[in-house]
TORROPA-341565 format. One line per field, with one value per residue (C-alpha): residue number from 1; x, y, z. Coordinates in Angstrom, 1 decimal, decimal comma. Example, Ala and Ser with C-alpha at 12.3 -4.5 7.8 and 13.67 -1.06 7.14 Angstrom:
# TORROPA-341565
seq	(1 2)
x	(12,3 13,7)
y	(-4,5 -1,1)
z	(7,8 7,1)
# end
This chain:
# TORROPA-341565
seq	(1 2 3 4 5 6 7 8 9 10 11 12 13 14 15 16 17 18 19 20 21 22 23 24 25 26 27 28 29 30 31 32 33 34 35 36 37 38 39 40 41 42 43 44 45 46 47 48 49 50 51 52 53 54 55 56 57 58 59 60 61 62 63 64 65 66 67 68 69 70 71 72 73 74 75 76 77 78 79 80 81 82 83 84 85 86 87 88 89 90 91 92 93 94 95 96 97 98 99 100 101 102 103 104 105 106 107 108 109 110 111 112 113 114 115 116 117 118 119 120 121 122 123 124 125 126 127 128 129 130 131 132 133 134 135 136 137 138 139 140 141 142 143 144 145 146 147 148 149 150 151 152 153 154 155 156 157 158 159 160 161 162 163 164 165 166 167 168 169 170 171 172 173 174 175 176 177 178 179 180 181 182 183 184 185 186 187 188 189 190 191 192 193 194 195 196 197 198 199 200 201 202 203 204 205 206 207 208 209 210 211 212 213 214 215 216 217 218 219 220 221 222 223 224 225 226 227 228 229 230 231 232 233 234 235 236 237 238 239 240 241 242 243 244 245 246 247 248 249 250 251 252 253 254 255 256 257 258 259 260 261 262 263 264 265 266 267 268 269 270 271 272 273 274 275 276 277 278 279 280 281 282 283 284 285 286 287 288 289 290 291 292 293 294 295 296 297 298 299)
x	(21,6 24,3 26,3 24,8 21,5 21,8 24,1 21,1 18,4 20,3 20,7 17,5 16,8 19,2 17,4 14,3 13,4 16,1 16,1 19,8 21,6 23,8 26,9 25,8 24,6 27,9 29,8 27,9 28,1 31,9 31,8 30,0 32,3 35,6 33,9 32,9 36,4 38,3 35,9 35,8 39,7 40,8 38,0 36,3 33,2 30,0 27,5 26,6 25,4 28,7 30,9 31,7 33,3 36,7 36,2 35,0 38,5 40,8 38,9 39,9 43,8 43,6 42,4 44,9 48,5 46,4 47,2 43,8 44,0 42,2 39,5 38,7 38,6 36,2 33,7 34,1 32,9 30,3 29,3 29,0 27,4 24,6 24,5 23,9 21,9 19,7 20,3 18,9 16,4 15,0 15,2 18,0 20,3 19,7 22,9 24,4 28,1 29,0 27,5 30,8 32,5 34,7 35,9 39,2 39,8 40,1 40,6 38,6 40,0 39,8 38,8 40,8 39,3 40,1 40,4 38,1 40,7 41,6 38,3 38,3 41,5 39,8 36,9 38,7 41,5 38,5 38,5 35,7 36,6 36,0 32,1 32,2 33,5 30,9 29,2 32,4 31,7 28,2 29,3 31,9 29,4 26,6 29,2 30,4 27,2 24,9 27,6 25,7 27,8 28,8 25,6 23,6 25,1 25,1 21,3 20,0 17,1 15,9 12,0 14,1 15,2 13,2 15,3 12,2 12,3 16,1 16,1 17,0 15,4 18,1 17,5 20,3 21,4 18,9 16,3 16,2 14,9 16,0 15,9 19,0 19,5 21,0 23,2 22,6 26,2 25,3 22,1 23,7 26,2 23,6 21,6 24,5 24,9 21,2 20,9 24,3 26,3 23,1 20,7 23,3 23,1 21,1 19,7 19,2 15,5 16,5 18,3 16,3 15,5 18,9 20,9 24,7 25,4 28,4 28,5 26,8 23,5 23,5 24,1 27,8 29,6 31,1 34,4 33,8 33,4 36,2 38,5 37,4 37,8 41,5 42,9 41,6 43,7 46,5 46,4 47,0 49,2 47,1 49,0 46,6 44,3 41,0 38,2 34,3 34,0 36,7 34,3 31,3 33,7 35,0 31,5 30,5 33,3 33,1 29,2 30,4 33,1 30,6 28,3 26,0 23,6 25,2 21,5 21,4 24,3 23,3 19,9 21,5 24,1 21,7 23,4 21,6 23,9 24,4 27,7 29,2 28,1 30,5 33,3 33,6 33,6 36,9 38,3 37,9 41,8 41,3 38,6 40,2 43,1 41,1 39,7 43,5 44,5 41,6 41,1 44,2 47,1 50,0 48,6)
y	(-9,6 -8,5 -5,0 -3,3 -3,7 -2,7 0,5 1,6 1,0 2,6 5,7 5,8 6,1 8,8 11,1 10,2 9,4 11,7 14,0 14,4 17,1 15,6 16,3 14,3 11,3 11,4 11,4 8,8 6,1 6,7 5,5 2,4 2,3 1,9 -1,1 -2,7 -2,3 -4,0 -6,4 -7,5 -7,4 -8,6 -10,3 -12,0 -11,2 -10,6 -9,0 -6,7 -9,4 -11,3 -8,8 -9,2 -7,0 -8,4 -7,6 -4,1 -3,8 -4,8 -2,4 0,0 -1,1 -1,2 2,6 3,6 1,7 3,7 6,7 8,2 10,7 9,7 12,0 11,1 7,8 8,6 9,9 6,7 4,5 6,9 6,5 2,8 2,5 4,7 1,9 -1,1 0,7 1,1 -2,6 -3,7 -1,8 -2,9 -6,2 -6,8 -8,4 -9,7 -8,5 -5,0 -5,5 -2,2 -1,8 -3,1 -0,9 2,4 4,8 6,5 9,4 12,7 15,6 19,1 20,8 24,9 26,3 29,0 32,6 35,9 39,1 41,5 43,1 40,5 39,8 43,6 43,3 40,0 42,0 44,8 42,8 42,1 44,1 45,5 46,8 43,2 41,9 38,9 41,5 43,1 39,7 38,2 41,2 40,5 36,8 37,7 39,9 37,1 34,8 37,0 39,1 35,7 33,2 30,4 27,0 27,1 25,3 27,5 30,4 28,8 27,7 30,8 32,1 35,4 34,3 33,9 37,2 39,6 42,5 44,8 42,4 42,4 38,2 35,9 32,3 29,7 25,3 24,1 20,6 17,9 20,4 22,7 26,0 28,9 32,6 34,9 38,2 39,7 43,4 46,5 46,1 42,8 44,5 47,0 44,7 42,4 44,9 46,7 42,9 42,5 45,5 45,6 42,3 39,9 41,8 41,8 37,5 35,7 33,3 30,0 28,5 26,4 29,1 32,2 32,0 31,6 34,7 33,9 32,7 32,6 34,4 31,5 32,3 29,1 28,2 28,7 25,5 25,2 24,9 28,1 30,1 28,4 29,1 33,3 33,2 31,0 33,2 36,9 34,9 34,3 38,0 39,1 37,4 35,4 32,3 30,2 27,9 30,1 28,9 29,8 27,6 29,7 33,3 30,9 30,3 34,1 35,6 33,0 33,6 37,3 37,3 35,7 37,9 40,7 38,9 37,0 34,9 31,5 30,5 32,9 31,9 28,1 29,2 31,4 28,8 26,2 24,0 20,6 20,5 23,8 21,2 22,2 26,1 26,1 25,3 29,1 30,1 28,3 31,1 34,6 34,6 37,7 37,0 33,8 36,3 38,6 35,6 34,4 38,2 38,5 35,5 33,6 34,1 34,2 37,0)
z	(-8,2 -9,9 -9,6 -12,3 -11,7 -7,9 -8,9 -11,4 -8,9 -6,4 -8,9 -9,3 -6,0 -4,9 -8,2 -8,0 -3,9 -2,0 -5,0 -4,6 -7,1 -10,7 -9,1 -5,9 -7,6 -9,7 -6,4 -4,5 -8,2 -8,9 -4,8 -5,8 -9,4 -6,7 -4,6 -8,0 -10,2 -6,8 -6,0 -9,9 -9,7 -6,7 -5,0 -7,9 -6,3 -9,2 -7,2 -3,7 -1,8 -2,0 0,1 3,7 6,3 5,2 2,1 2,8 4,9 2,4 -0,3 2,8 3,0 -1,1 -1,1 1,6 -0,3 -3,3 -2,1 -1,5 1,5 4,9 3,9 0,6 1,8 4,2 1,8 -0,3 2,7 3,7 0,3 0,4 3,7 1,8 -1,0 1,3 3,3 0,6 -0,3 3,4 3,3 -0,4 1,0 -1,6 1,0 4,4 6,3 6,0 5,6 6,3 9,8 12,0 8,9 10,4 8,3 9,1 11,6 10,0 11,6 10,8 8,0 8,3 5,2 2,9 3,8 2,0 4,1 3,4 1,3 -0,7 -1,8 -3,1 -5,1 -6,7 -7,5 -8,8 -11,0 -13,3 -16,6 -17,3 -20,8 -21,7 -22,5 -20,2 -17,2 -15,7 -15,7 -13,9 -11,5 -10,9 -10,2 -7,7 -5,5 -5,8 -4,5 -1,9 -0,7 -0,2 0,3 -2,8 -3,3 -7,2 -8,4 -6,7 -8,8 -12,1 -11,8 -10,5 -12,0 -13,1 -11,4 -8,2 -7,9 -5,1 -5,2 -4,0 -0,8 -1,0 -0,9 -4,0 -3,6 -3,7 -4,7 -2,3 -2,4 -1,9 -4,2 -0,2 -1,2 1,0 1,1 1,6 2,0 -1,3 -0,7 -2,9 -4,0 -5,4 -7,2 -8,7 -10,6 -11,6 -13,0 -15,1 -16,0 -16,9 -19,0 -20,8 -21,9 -21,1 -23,1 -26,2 -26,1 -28,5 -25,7 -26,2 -25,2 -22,4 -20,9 -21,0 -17,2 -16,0 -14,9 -15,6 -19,2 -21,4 -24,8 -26,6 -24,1 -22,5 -18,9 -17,0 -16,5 -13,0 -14,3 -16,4 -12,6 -10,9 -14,0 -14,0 -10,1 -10,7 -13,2 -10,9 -8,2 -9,7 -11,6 -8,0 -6,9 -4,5 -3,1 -1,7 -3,6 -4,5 -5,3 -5,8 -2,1 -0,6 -1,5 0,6 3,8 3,7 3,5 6,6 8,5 8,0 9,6 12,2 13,1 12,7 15,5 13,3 15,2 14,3 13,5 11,5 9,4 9,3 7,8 5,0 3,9 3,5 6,2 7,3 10,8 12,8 13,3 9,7 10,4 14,1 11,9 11,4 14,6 14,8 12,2 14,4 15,1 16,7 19,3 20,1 21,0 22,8 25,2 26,2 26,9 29,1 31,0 30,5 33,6 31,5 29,6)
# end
C-alpha cells in the first residue's frame, strides 16, 4: 500500500462519502502531502502503514523547528488522525498510529470584529460610479446582514433567493443546507445589482444561476472578495487585518450583543458545535463590564 494510492482513496472518500467542500479536501490532502514529503525525506518510510507514534512525534518536532505556529500545527495532526482513521477503518492497517497522538495546546483565538461604524465606513468607501460598485455593495450587505462564510457568497444562487419569505437558502460546509434571515437593506442592494450591472453581462452558461459574477459573467473567485473587502479596508484607514471572515464574526457578535438567542445564532451560521458559536459571547466588552460593576466588591 503505498502513499499515493491511500491519499487518492482517501480523497475519494472525503468528496464523495463525507461530501466535504474543494477547499476542505484541498486542506485535509496538503495535511497528508506534509506527513508524506518528511516521511519520504527523513524517515525513508514508502507507505501509511509504515509510521509509528515516533514517527508521528518527530513529524510533530519537524513541524514545530519549521516554524509552523501551534495552531496550524494542530490542524495538520487533526488532519492526519482523519487519514488513519479512515485507514483503520478500511481495514487498510491494523493499528491506528495516531491514537496515543496529542496535538499541541492552543489557546482560543478571539476573532477581529468591526464596530458597527466601521462596517458603515467600509460600505460607504465603495465607489459606486464604478460598474463593479454596486455589486461590491450588494456583496458587503450579503456578508454582513446573513453573516455567509466566503464560499457561501460566491456560490449563491439566484433559485436560492426567498426574498418574499425574507430567507436565502445557504449549502454550508459538508453540502448543510440552511436558511437565514436576509435584511431589506441587503435586498435592496441586490436588486439595484440585479437589474443594473448584472443585467449588462454577457453570462456565461455555467454561471447563469449564480448571483455575484465578475465582468467576464463567470463566478467570483474568493480571492476576488477578499481583495475588494482588503483594498475598502485599507481606503479607510482600517488597521486591523479585514477580511470577508471578519464581516461573519462582527455580524455574530453583534446578535449577540443585541440578545440573540445563542441557538439562534448557531443555527444561522451553520455551526456544527454550539461550542464554536459561545466564542462570541466572549466579545460583549461591555456586558462583561456591566457584570463586574454590579456584582464585583471592588467595584
Amino acid at each position: 500500500m503505498k502513499w499515493e494510492d491511500s491519499k487518492k482513496n482517501y480523497e475519494n472518500y472525503l468528496k464523495l462519502e463525507k461530501s466535504l467542500s474543494q477547499n476542505s479536501v484541498a486542506a485535509y490532502i496538503n495535511d497528508i502531502n506534509k506527513l508524506i514529503n518528511f516521511s519520504n525525506n527523513s524517515l525513508k518510510i514508502t507507505s501509511p502503514d509504515q509510521v509509528k507514534l515516533q514517527d508521528l512525534k518527530s513529524f510533530l518536532e519537524w513541524l514545530n523547528e519549521c516554524g509552523v505556529s501551534t495552531r496550524a500545527q494542530a490542524r495538520t495532526i487533526s488532519g492526519i488522525k482523519s487519514f488513519y482513521k479512515y485507514l483503520f477503518i478500511e481495514n487498510k492497517i491494523s493499528n491506528d498510529p495516531t491514537v496515543l497522538l496529542e496535538s499541541p495546546k492552543i489557546g482560543r483565538k478571539l476573532p477581529c470584529v468591526l464596530t458597527i461604524e466601521e462596517i458603515d465606513k467600509l460600505i460607504d468607501a465603495i465607489d459606486l460610479d464604478k460598474p463593479e460598485g454596486q455589486r461590491n455593495k450588494a456583496m458587503l450587505e450579503v456578508l454582513y446582514s446573513c453573516g455567509l462564510r466566503v464560499s457561501e457568497l460566491v456560490n449563491l444562487k439566484i433559485t436560492n433567493l426567498f426574498f418574499d419569505q425574507g430567507f436565502i437558502k445557504i449549502k454550508g460546509k459538508a453540502d448543510k443546507e440552511r436558511l437565514v434571515p436576509v435584511s431589506k437593506k441587503a435586498i435592496d442592494e441586490i436588486n439595484k445589482y440585479m437589474n443594473d450591472y448584472r443585467n449588462s453581462l454577457k453570462i456565461s452558461k455555467d454561471s447563469e444561476n449564480i448571483i455575484f459574477l465578475n465582468r467576464y459573467g463567470r463566478k467570483l473567485s474568493r480571492v476576488m472578495v477578499f481583495n475588494v473587502i482588503k483594498n475598502l479596508a485599507y481606503k479607510i484607514g482600517l488597521s486591523s487585518k479585514i477580511s470577508p471572515h471578519t464581516l461573519r464574526h462582527s455580524y455574530a457578535t453583534h446578535l449577540i450583543k443585541g440578545g440573540a438567542d445563542l441557538r439562534a445564532v448557531q443555527e444561522m451560521l451553520g455551526h456544527e458545535s454550539i461550542l464554536t458559536t459561545e466564542i462570541y459571547t466572549h466579545l460583549d466588552v461591555e456586558y462583561l463590564k456591566s457584570t463586574i460593576n454590579q456584582f464585583h466588591p471592588r467595584s
